[in-house]
C-alpha positions as a printed NumPy array, in Angstrom:
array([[  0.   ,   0.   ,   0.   ],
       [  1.252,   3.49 ,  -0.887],
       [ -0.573,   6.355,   0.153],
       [  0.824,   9.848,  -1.655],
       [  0.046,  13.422,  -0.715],
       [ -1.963,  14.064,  -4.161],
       [ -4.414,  11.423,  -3.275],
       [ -4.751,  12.61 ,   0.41 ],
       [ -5.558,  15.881,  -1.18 ],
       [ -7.902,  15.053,  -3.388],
       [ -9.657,  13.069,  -0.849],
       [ -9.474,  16.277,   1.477],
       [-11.046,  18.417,  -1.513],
       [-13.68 ,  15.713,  -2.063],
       [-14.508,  15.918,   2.027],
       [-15.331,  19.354,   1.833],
       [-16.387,  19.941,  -1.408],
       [-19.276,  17.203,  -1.751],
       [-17.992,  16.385,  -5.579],
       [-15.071,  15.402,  -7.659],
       [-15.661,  18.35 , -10.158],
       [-15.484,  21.089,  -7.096],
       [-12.593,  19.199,  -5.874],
       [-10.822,  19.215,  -8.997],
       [-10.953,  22.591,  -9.065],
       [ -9.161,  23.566,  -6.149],
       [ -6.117,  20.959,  -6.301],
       [ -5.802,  22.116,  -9.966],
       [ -6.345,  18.904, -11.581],
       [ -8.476,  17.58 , -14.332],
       [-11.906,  15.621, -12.725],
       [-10.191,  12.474, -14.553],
       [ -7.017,  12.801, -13.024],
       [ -8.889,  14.042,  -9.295],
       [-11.652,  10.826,  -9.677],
       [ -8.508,   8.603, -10.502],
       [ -6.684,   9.779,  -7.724],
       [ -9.24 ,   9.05 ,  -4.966],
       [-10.167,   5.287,  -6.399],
       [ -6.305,   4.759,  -6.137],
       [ -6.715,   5.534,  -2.861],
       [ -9.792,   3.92 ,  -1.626],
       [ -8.192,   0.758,  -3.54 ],
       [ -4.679,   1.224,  -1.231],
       [ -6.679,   1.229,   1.422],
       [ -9.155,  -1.447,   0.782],
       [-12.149,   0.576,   2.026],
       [-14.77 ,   2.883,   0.382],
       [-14.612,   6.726,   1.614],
       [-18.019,   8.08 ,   0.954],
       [-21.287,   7.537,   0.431],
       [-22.124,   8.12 ,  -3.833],
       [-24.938,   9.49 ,  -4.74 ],
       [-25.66 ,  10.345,  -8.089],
       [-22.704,  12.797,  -8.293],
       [-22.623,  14.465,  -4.6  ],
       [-20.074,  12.469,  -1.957],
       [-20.715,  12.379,   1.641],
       [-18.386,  10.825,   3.849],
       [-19.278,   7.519,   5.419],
       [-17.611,   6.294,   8.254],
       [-14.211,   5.603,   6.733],
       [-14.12 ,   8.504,   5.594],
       [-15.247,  10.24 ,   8.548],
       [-12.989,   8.343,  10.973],
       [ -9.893,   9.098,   8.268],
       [-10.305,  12.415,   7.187],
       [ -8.589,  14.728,  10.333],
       [ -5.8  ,  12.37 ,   9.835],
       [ -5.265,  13.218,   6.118],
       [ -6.275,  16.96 ,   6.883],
       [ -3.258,  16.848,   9.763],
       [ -0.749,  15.2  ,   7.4  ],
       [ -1.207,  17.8  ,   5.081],
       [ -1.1  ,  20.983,   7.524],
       [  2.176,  19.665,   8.699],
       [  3.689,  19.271,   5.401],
       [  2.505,  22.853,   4.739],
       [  4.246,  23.988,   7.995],
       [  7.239,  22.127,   6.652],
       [  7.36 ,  23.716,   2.89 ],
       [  6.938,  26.986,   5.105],
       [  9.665,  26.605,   6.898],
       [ 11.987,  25.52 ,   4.334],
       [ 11.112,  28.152,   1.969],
       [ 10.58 ,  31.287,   4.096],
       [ 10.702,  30.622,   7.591],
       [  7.214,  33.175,   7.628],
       [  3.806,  32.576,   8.474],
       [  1.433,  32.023,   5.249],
       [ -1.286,  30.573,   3.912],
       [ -4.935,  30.641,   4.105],
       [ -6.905,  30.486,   7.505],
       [-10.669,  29.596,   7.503],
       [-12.682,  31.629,  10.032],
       [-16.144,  31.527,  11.163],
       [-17.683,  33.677,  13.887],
       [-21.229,  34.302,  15.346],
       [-22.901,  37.567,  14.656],
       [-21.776,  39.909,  17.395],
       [-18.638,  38.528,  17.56 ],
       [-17.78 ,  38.541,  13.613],
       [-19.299,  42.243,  12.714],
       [-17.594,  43.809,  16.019],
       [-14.678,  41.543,  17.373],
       [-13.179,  39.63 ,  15.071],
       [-12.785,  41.858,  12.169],
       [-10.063,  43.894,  14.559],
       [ -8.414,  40.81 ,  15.342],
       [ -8.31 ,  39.324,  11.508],
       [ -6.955,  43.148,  10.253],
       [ -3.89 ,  43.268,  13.705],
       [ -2.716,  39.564,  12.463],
       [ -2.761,  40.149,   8.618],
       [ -0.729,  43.248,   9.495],
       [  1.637,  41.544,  12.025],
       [  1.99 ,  38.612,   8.92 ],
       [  1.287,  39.794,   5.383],
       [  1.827,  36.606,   3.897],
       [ -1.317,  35.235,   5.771],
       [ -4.659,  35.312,   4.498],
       [ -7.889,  34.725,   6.753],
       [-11.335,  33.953,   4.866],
       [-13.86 ,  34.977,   7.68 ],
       [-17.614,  33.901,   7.33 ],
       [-19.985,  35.318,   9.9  ],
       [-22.984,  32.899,  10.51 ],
       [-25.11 ,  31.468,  13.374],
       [-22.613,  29.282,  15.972],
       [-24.655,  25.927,  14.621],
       [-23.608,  26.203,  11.426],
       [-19.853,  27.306,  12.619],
       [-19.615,  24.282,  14.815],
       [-20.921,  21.898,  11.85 ],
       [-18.134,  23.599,   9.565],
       [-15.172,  22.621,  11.936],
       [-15.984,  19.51 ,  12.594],
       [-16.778,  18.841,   9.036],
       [-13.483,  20.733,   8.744],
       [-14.172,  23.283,   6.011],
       [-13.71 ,  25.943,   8.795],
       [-10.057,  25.834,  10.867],
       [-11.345,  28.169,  14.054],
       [-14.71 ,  29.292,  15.271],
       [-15.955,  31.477,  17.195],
       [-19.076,  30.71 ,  19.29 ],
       [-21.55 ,  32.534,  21.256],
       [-22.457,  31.103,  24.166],
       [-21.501,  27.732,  26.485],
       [-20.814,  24.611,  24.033],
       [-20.032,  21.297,  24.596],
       [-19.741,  18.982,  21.63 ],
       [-17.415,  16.025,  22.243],
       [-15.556,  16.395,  18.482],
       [-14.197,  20.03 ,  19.135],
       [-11.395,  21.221,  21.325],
       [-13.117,  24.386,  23.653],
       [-11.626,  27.184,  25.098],
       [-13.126,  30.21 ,  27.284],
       [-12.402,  33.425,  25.258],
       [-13.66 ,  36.307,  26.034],
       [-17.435,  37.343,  27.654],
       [-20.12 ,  40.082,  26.76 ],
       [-23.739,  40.626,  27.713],
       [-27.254,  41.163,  26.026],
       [-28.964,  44.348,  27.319],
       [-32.307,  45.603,  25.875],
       [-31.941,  48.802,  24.448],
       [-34.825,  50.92 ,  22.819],
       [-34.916,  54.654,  21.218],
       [-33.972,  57.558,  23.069],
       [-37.344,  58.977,  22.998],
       [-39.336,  55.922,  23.184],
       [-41.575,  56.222,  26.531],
       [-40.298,  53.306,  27.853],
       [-37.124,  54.676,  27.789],
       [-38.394,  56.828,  30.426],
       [-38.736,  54.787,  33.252],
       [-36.491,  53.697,  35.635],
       [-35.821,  50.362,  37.069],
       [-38.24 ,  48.348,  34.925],
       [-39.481,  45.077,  35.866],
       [-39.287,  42.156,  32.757],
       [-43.822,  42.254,  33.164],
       [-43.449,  46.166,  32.38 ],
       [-42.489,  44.549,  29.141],
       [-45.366,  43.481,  27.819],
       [-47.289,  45.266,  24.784],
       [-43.831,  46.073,  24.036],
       [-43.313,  45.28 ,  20.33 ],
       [-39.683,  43.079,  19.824],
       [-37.183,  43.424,  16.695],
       [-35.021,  40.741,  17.318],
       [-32.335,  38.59 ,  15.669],
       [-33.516,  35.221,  13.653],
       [-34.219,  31.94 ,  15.757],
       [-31.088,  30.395,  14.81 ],
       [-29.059,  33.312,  16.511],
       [-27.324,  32.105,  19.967],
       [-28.429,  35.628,  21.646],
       [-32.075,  34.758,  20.422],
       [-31.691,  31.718,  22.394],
       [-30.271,  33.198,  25.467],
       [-32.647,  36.005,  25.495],
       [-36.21 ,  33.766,  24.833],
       [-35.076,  30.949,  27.642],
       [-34.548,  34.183,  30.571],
       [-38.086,  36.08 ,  29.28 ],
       [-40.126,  33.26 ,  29.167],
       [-38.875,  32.102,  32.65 ],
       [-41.281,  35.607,  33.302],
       [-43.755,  35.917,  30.332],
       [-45.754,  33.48 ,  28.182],
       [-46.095,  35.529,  24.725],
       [-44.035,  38.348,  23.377],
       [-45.206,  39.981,  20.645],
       [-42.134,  39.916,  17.401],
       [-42.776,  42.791,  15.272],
       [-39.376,  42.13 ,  12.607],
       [-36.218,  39.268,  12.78 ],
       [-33.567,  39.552,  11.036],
       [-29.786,  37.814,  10.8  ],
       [-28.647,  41.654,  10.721],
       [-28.109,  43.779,  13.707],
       [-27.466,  46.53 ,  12.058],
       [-30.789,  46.192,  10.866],
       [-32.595,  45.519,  13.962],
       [-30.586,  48.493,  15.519],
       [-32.149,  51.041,  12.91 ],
       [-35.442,  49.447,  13.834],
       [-35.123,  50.403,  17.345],
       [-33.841,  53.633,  16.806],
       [-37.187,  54.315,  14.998],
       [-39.218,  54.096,  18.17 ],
       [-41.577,  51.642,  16.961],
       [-39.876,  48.311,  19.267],
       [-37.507,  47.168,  21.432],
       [-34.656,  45.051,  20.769],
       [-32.175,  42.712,  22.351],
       [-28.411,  42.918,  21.692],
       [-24.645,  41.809,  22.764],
       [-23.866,  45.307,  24.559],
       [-20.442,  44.694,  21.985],
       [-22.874,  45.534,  19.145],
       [-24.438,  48.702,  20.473],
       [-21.988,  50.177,  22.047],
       [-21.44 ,  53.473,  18.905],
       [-25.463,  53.969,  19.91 ],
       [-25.472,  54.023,  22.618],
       [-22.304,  56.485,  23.008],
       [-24.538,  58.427,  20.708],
       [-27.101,  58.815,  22.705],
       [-29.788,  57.172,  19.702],
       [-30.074,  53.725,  21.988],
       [-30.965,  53.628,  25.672],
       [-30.253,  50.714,  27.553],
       [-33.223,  49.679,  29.545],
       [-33.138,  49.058,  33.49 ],
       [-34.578,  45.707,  33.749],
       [-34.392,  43.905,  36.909],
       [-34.258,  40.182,  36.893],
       [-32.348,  40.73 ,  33.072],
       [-29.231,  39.663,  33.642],
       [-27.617,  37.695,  30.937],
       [-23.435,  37.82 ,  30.743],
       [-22.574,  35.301,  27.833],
       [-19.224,  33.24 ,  27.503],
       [-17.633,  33.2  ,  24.025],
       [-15.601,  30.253,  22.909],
       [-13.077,  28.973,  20.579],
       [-13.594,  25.577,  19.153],
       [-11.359,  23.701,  17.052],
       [-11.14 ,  20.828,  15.692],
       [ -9.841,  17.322,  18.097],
       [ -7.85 ,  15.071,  16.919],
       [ -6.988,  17.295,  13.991],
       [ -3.48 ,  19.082,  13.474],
       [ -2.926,  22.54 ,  14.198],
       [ -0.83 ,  24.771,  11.578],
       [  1.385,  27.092,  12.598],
       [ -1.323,  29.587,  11.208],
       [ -3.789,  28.626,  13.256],
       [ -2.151,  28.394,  16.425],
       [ -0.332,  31.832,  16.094],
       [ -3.789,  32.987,  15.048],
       [ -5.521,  31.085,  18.267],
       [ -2.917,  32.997,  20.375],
       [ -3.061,  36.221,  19.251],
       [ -7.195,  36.342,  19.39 ],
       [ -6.35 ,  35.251,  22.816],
       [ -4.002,  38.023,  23.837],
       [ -6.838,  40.275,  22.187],
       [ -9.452,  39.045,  24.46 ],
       [ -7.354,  39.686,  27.652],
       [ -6.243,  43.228,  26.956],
       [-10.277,  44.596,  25.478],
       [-12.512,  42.429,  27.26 ],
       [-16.786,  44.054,  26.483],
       [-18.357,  45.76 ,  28.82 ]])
């Protein structure tokens, strides 16, 4: 049995793409040469990699159980072509984030490290923390970052940084009026809110409706920028990592609301990948988002 690095990349490709032709694509072969490559290797190894069908590829549980391995053979070779060549950190880094952490942490972090090593690249993706933890352990994502406690027994966790959700509503709204509000002098209030599958959605529903049975949802969206110009209109109240609405409420367009009983700190997380190598990249990456988190912790 021989096993060779174009076949382990193809395979790779194949993982994350779902097809041959994809695949083909990105190791810059023809889908003849890529489809060759990956029977030669499911023949090596005397086992089938995926599930076919029709022409999308799943993994199967070969596959599955193999693929970090190939995936950490071929970081460390990059690390080692690296090294020999330049001696510099490069390459690509595949980021995902949640919402308030991706439009109002992260993007400081990405631009500090891209400055600190030009010959890195980072492709960041904001999207719900679901989806992000799906991506790494599928690995088509290298680092996440989640909103909110997670425990999933494929990915490596570690505490990051923290923030909190406050309710915030127009400046002039009347119920920006009162003081020390209770979570019943809520009610009739109308809500602009993130989408169901955000985490702070989540977070926010399970504390209210430990106090209410009905809220009434006047817009969702997956954009807080969005809901923030919503809020500012008057017309609703919203719910948001204090990260987020910081510039408004500096401003003096948002209010945060006094609620008693509404008190909802949030842990964010980075999740990688177990059993799966870590490049260079991403652990000089990892590091320096932690070294970000200690010195500008939220609010």
């Amino acid at each position: 049995m021989r096993v060779t690095l174009k076949q382990l990349a193809v395979f790779d490709a194949v993982a994350r793409a779902g097809s041959v032709s994809l695949a083909a694509q990105e190791v810059a072969l023809t889908q003849s040469a890529a489809s060759m490559s990956l029977q030669e290797l499911e023949n090596s190894l005397g086992v089938e990699l995926f599930h076919r069908h029709r022409r999308k590829l799943t993994l199967n549980e070969n596959g599955r159980r193999l693929h970090p391995k190939a995936r950490s053979i071929l970081s460390q070779v990059g690390d080692l072509e690296t090294a020999a060549t330049t001696g510099t950190l490069q390459g690509s880094l595949r980021v995902g984030a949640g919402s308030s952490i991706g439009n109002y942490m992260i993007p400081e972090v990405c631009a500090d490290f891209v400055a600190l090593h030009p010959s890195a690249r980072i492709d960041l993706r904001v999207m719900p923390s679901t989806q992000i933890m799906n991506a790494i352990e599928g690995l088509t994502l290298d680092v996440g970052f989640v909103e909110g406690p997670q425990n999933r027994p494929k990915l490596d966790t570690m505490a990051w940084a923290k923030d909190r959700l406050v309710i915030v509503a127009a400046a002039d709204a009347p119920i920006a009026k009162r003081k020390k509000l209770k979570i019943d002098d809520l009610k009739g209030q109308t809500w602009f809110l993130q989408n169901t599958e955000s985490s702070a959605r989540v977070s926010m529903s399970t504390v209210l409706f430990m106090h209410t049975e009905s809220m009434t949802i006047g817009l969702e969206s997956s954009s807080i920028e969005a809901i923030k110009r919503a809020v500012a209109t008057g017309k609703g109240i919203g719910c948001l990592s204090r990260r987020a609405v910081e510039p408004e409420l500096a401003s003096g367009i948002l209010v945060e609301l006094d609620v008693r009983d509404f008190d909802l700190t949030r842990p964010y997380s980075v999740v990688t990948r177990k059993q799966a190598y870590k490049s260079e990249l991403q652990v000089a990456f990892i590091r320096h988002a932690m070294q970000y988190a200690e010195r500008d912790l939220p609010k």
